[in-house]
KEKE-3310 file (N, C-alpha, C; in steps of 0.2 Angstrom, whole numbers, plus 5000, padded with zeros to 4 digits):
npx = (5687:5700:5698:5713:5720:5717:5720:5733:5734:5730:5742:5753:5747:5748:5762:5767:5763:5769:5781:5779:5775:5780:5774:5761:5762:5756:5742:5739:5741:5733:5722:5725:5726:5709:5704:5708:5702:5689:5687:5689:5678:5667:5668:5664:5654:5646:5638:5626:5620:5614:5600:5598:5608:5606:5605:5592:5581:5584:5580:5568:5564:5561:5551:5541:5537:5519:5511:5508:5493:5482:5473:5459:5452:5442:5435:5430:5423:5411:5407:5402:5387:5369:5355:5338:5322:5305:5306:5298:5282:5273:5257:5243:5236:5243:5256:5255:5267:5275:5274:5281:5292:5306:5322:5340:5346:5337:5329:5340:5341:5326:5328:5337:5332:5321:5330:5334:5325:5322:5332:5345:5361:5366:5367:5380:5383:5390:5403:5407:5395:5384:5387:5384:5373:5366:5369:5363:5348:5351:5352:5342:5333:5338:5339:5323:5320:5314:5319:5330:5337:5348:5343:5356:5361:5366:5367:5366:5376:5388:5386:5391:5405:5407:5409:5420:5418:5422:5414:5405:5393:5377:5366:5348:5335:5321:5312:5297:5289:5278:5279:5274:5283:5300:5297:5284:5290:5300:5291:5283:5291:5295:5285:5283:5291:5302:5308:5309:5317:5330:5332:5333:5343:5354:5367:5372:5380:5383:5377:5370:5362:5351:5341:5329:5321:5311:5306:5298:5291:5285:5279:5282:5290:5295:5310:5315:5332:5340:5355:5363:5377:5389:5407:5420:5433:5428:5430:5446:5458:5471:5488:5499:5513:5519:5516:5525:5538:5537:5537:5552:5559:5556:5564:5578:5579:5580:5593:5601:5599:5605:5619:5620:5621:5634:5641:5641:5646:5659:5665:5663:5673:5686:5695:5692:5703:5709:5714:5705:5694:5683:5681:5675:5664:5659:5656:5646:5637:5633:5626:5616:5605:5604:5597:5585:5579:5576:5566:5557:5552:5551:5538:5529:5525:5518:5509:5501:5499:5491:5480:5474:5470:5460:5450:5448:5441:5430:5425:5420:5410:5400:5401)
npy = (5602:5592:5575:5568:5578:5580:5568:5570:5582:5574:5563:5571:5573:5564:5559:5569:5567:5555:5560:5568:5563:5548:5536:5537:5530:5520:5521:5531:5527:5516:5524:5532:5524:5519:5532:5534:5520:5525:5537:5531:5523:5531:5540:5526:5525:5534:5536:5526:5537:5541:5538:5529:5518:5505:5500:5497:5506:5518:5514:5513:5525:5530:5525:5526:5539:5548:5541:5552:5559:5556:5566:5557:5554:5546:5551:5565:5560:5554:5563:5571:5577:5578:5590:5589:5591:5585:5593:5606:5615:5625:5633:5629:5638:5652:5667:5677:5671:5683:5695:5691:5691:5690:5688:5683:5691:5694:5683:5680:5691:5689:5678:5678:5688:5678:5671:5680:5684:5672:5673:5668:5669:5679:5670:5668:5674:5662:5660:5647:5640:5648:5646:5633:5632:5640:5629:5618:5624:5626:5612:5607:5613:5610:5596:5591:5587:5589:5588:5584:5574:5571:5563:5558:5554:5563:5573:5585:5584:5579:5590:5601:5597:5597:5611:5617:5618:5613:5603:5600:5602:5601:5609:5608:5618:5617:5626:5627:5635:5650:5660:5675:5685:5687:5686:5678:5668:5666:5663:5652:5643:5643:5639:5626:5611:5605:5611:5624:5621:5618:5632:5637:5629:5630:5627:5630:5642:5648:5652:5650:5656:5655:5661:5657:5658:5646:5635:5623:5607:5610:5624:5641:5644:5647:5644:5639:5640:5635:5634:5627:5629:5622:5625:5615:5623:5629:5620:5621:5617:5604:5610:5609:5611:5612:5596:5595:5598:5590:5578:5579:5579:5570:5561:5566:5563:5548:5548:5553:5542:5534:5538:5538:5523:5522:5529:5522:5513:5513:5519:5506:5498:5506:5509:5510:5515:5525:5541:5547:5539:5547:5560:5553:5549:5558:5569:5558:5560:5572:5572:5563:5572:5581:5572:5569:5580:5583:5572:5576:5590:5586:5577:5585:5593:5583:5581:5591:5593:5581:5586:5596:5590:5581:5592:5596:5586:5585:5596:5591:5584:5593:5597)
npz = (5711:5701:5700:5701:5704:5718:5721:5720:5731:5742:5742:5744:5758:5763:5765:5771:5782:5785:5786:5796:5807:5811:5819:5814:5802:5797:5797:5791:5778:5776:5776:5765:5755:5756:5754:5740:5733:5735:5729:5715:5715:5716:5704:5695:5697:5693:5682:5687:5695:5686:5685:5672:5670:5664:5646:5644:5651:5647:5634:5641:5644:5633:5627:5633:5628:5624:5613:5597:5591:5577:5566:5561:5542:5542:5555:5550:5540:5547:5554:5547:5540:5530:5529:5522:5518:5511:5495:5491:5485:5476:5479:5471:5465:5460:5459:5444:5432:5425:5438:5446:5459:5466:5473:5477:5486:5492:5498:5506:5513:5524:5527:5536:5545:5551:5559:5566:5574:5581:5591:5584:5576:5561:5547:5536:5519:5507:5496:5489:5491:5485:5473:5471:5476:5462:5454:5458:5452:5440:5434:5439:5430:5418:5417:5419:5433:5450:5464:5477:5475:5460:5444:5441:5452:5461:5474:5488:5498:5489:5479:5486:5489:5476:5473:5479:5493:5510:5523:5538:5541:5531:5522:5512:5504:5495:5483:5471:5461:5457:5468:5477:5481:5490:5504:5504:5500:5508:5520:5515:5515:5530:5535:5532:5543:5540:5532:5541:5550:5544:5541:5553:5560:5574:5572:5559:5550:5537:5520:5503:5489:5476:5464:5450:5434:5424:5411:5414:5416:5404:5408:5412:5425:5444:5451:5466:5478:5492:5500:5516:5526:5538:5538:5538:5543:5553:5564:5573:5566:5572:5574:5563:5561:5574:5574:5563:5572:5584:5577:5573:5585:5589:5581:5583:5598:5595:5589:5600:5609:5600:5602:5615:5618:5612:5619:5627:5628:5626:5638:5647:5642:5643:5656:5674:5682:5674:5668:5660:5661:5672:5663:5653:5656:5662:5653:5646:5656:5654:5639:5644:5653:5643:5635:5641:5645:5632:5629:5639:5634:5623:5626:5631:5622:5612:5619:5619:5606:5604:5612:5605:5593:5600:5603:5591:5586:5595:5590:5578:5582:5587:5601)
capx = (5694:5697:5702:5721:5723:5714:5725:5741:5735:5732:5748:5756:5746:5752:5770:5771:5762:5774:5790:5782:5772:5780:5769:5756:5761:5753:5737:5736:5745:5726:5717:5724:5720:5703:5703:5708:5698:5684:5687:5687:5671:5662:5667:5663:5645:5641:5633:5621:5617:5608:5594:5600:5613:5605:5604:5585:5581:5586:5575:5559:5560:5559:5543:5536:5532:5514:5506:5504:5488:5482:5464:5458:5449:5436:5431:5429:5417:5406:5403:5396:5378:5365:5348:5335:5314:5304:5303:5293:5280:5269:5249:5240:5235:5250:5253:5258:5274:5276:5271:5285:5299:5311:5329:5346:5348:5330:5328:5344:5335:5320:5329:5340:5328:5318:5334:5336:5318:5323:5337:5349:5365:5363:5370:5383:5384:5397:5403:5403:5389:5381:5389:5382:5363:5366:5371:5359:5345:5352:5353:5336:5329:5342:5335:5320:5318:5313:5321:5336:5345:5347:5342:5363:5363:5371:5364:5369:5384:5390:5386:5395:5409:5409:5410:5423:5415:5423:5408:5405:5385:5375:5359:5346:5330:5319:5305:5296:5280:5276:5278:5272:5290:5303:5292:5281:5295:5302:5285:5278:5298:5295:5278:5288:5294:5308:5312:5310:5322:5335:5336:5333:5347:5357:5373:5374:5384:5383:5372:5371:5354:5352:5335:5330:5315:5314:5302:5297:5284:5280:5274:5286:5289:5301:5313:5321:5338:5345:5361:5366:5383:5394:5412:5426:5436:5426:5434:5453:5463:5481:5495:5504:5519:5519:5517:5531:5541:5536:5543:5559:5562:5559:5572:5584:5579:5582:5600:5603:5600:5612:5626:5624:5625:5640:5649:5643:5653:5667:5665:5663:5678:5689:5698:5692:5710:5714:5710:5700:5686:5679:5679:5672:5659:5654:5651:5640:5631:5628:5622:5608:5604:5600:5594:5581:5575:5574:5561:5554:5550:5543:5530:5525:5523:5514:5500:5497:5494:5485:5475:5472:5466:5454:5447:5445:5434:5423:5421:5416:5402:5396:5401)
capy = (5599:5585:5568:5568:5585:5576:5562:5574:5583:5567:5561:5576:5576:5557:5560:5574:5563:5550:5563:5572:5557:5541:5532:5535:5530:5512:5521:5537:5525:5515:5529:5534:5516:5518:5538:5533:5515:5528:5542:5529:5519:5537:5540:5523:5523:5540:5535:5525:5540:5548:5534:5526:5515:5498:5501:5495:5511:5525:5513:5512:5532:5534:5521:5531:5546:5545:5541:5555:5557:5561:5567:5552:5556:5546:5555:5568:5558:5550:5568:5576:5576:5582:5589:5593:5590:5584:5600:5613:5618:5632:5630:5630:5647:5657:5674:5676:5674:5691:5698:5688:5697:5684:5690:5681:5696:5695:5678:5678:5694:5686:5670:5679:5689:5675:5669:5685:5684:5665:5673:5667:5673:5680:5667:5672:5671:5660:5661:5643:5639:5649:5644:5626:5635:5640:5622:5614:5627:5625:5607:5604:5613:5606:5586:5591:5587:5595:5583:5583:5569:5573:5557:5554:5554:5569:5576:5592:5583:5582:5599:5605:5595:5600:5617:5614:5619:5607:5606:5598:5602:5605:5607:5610:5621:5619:5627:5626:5638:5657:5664:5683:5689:5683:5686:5677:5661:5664:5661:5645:5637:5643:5634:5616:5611:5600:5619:5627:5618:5622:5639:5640:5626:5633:5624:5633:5648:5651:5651:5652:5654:5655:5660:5658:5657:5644:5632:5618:5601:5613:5629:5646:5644:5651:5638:5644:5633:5638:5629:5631:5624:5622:5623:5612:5628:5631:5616:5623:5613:5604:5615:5605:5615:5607:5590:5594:5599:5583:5573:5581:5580:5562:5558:5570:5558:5542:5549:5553:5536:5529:5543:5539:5518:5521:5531:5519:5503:5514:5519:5500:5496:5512:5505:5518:5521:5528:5548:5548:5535:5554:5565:5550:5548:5567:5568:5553:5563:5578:5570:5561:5576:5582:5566:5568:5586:5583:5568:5578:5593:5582:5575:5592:5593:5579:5581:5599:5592:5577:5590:5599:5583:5580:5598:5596:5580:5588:5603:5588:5580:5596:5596)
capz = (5710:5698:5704:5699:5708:5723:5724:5721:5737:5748:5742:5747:5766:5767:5765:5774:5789:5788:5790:5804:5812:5807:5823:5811:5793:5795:5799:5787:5773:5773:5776:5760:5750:5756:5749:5732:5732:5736:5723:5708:5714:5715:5697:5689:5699:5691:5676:5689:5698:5683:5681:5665:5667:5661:5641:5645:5654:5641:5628:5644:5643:5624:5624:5638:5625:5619:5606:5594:5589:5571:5564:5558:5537:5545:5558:5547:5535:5551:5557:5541:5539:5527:5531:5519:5517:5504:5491:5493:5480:5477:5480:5463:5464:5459:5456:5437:5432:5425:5442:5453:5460:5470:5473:5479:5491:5498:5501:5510:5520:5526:5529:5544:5547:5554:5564:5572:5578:5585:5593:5582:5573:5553:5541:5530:5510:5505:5487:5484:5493:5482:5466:5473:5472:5457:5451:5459:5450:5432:5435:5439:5423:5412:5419:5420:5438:5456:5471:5483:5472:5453:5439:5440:5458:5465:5480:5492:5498:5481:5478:5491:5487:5469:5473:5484:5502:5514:5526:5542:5539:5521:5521:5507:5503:5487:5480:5465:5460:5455:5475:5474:5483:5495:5510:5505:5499:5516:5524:5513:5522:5537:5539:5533:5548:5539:5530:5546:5554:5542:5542:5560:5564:5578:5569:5552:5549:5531:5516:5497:5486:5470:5461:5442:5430:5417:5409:5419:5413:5399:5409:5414:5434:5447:5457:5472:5481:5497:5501:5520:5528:5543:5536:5542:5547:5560:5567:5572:5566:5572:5571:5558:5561:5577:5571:5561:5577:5585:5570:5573:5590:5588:5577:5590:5603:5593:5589:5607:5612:5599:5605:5621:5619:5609:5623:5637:5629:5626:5645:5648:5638:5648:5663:5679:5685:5669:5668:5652:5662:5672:5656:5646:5659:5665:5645:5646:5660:5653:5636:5647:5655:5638:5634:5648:5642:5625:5630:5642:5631:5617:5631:5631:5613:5611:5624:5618:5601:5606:5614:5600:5589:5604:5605:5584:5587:5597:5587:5574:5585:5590:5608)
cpx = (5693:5700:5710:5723:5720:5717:5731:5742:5735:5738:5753:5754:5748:5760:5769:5767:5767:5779:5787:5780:5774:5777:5764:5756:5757:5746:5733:5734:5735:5721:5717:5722:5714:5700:5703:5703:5689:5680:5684:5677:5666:5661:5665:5655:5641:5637:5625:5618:5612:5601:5595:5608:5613:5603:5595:5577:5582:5580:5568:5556:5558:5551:5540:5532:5526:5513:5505:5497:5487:5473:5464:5452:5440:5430:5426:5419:5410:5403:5398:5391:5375:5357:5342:5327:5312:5302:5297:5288:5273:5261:5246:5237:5239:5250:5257:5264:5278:5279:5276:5288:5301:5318:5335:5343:5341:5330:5334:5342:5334:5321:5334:5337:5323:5323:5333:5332:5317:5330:5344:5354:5363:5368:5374:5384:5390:5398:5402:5398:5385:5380:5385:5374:5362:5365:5366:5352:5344:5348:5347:5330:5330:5338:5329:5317:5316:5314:5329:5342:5343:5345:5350:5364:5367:5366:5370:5375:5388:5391:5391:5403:5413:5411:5414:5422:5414:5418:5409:5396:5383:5369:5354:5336:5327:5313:5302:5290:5283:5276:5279:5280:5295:5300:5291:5284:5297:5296:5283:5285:5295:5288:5279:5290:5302:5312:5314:5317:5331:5338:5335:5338:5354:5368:5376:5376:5384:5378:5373:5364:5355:5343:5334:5321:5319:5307:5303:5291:5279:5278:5283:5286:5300:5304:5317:5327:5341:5350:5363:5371:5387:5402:5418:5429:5433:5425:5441:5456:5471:5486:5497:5512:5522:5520:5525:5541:5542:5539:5552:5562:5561:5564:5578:5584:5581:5590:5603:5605:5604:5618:5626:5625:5632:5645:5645:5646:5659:5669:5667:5670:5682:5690:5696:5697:5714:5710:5705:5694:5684:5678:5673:5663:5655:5652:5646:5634:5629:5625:5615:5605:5599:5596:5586:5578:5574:5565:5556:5549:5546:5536:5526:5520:5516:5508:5498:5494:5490:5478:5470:5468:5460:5448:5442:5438:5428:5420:5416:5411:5399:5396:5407)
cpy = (5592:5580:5567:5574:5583:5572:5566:5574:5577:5565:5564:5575:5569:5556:5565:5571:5560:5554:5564:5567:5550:5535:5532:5532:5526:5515:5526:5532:5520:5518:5532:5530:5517:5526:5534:5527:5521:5534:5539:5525:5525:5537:5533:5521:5528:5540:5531:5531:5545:5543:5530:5521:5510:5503:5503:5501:5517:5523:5513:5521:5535:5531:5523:5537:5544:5547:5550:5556:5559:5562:5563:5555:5553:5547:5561:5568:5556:5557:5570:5572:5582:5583:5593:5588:5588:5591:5602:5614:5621:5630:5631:5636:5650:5663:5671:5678:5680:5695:5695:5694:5695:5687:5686:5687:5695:5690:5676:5685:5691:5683:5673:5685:5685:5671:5674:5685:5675:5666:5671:5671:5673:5676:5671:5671:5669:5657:5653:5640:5642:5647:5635:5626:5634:5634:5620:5618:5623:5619:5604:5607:5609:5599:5587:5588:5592:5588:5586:5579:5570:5565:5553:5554:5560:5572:5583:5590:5583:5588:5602:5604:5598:5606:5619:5618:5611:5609:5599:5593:5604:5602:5610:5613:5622:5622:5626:5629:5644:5661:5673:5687:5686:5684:5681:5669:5660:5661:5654:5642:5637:5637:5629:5617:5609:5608:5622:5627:5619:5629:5642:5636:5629:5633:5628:5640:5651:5649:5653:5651:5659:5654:5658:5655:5652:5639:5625:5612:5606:5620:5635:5646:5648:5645:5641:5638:5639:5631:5631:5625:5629:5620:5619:5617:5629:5629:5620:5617:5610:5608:5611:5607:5612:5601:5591:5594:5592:5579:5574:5579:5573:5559:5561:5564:5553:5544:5549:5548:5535:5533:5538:5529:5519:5525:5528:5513:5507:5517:5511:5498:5502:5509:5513:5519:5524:5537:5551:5543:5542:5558:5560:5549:5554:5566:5564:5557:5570:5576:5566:5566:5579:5577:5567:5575:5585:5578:5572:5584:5591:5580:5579:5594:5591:5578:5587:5598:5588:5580:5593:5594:5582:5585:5598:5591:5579:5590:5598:5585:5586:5598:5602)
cpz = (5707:5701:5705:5704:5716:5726:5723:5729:5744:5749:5747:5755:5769:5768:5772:5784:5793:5789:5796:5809:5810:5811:5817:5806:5794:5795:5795:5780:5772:5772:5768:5753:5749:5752:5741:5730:5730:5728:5715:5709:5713:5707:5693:5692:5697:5687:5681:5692:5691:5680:5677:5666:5664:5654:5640:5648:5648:5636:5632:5642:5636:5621:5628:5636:5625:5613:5601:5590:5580:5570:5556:5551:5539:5549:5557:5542:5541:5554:5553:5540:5536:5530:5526:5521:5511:5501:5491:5485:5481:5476:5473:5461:5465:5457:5449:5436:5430:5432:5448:5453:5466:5468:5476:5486:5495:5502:5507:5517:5525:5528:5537:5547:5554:5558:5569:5576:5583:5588:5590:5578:5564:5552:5537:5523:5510:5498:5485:5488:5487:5474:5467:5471:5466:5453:5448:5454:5443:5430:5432:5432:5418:5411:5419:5427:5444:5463:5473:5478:5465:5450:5442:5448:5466:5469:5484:5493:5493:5477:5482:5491:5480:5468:5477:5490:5505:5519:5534:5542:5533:5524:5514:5508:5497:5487:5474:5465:5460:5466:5473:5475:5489:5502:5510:5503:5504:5520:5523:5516:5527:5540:5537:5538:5545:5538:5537:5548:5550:5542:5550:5564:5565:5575:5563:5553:5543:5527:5510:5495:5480:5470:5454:5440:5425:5416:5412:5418:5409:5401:5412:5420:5437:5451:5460:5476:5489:5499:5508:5522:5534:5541:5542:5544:5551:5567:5568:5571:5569:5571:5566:5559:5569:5579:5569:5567:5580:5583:5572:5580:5592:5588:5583:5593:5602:5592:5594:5610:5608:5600:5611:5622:5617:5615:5629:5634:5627:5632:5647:5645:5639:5655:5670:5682:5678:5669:5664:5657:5665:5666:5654:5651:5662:5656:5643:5650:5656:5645:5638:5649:5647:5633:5637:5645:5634:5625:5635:5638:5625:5618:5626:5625:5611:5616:5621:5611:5601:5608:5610:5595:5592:5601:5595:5582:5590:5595:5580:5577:5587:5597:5611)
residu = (UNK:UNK:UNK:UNK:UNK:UNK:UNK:UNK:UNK:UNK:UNK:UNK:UNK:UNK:UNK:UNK:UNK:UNK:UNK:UNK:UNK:UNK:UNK:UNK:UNK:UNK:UNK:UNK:UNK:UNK:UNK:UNK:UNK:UNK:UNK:UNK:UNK:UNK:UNK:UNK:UNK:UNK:UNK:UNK:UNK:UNK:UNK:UNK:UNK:UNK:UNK:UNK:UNK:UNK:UNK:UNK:UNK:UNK:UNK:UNK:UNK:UNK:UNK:UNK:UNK:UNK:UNK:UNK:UNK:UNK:UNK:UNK:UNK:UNK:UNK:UNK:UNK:UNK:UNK:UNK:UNK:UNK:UNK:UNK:UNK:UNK:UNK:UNK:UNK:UNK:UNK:UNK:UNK:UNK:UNK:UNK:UNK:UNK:UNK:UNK:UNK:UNK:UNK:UNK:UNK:UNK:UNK:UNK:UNK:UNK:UNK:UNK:UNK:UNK:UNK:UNK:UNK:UNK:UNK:UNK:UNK:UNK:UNK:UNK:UNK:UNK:UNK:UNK:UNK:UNK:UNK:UNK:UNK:UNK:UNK:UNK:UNK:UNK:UNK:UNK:UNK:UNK:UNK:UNK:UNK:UNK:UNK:UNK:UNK:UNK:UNK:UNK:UNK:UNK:UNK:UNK:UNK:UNK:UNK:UNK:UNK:UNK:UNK:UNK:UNK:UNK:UNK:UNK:UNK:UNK:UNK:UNK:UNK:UNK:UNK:UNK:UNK:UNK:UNK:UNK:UNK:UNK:UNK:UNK:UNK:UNK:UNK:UNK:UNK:UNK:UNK:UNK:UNK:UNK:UNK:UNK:UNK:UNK:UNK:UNK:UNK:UNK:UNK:UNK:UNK:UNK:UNK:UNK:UNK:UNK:UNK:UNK:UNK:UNK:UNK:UNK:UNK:UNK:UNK:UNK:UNK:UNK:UNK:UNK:UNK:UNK:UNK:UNK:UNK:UNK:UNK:UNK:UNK:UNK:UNK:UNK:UNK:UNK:UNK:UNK:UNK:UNK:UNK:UNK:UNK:UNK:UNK:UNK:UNK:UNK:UNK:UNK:UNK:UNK:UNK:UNK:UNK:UNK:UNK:UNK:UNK:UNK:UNK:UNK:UNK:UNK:UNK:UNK:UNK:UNK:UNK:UNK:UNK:UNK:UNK:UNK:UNK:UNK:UNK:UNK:UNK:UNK:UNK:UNK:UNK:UNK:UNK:UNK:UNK:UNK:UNK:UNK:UNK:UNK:UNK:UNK:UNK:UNK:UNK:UNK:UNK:UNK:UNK:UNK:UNK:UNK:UNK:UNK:UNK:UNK:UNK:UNK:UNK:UNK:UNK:UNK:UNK:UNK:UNK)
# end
């Protein structure tokens, strides 16, 4: 029942006192002052019963959200790590180069072969990983060198970068010398610890390799490249479409607050015996209401995605 229809009926039950009891009027007649005195201070204390009546309050809930988190480029950079050995070369008694027979497909064999046999999972070829081998292979005929870092600087993270594999982990494998077949190339790594430890590191997922013949300080030789990497995907990433959500119901929430000031000073500025101060104030109430879930549910938002940044910054340390 609304207030006007409330005070009708009192009206109504005080009149009809005073005909049949006029002993009473004096008595119902305050009873009804204090009714109506009562009705209006209900309606103009309603906005305090929803928590927010000081302005100061609406703005403590909206700086209550937290923080969004973002995935800082730094993070990214302070995780990734390279691991390679000093190159590998072949003992001075070589078979003839004629007589080799090194393959892409063997040495990626051989190479998870001896994971398997270390309980570990096979490596997978990844095209630019391999394209990165390959690179690096050319590279070193072209320059005339056999290292980890070219004459102009470029090392594996470079390579890896330039063949665009975002990585986490990059690692490298050289060789140099006539080795009779991939066996026997897998074997001369294996017995480096530094090699070893690359192709047996529990971290890596993929792998490129790249072989080639060419002329090297004047003589015909064979050079071999394994490229392995932990790609960034293997981190999950933030929703982004969540962010975006996030962002949005932001802004919602900052518009809410400036609705709902603007209809509390036009409540403030409404006299409460007039019939428009209840509408204007049930309407202030159910805007806070959805004031209040709106901020509630973005919480939600934003822990689930901070969550997510977290869980991503683990998967970058490895934890």
């Amino acid at each position: 029942m609304n207030t006007l229809k409330l005070l009708a009926v009192l009206l109504i039950l005080i009149l009809g006192v005073n005909f049949a009891f006029p002993e009473k009027s004096a008595e119902f007649s305050s009873k009804f002052v204090f009714a109506v005195e009562s009705i209006f201070n209900k309606a103009s204390t309603t906005i305090d019963k929803t928590g927010a009546n000081a302005s100061t309050s609406l703005k403590d809930d909206l700086n209550k959200l937290p923080e969004t988190s973002e995935v800082q480029p730094n993070k990214i950079t302070e995780a990734q790590k390279v691991t390679y050995d000093k190159p590998l070369r072949a003992p001075n008694a070589q078979t003839p180069v004629v007589d080799v027979v090194l393959t892409e497909v063997g040495v990626v064999s051989w190479t998870n072969q001896a994971r398997i046999n270390a309980n570990l999972p096979s490596l997978k070829v990844n095209a630019n990983l391999s394209a990165g081998a390959k690179a690096k292979v050319q590279d070193m005929f072209i320059k005339q060198y056999f290292d980890h870092i070219s004459p102009s600087g470029t090392g594996p993270a470079e390579i890896a970068k330039q063949s665009g594999y975002e990585y986490i982990l990059v690692g490298e494998n050289l060789a140099l010398g006539n080795f009779k077949n991939d066996q026997e190339l897998l074997a001369a790594w294996m017995a480096s610890p530094g090699h070893r430890a690359n192709i047996l590191n529990t971290r890596y997922t993929e792998i490129g390799v790249a072989i080639q013949k060419g002329n090297f300080e004047g003589q015909d030789v064979w050079m071999a490249v394994q490229e392995f990497g932990l790609p960034l995907a293997n981190c999950p990433s933030p929703d982004a479409t969540l962010k975006d959500q996030i962002t949005s119901s932001e802004n919602l929430i900052k518009d809410l607050y400036t609705e709902l000031q603007r209809r509390k000073e036009v409540i403030a500025s409404t006299p409460t015996d007039t019939a428009s101060y209840n509408d204007l104030v049930a309407a202030y109430n159910e805007r806070i209401i959805a004031y209040n879930k709106q901020i509630e549910a973005t919480r939600v938002k934003i822990e689930t995605y901070n969550a997510e940044v977290k869980t991503f910054n683990l998967c970058l340390q490895g934890t």
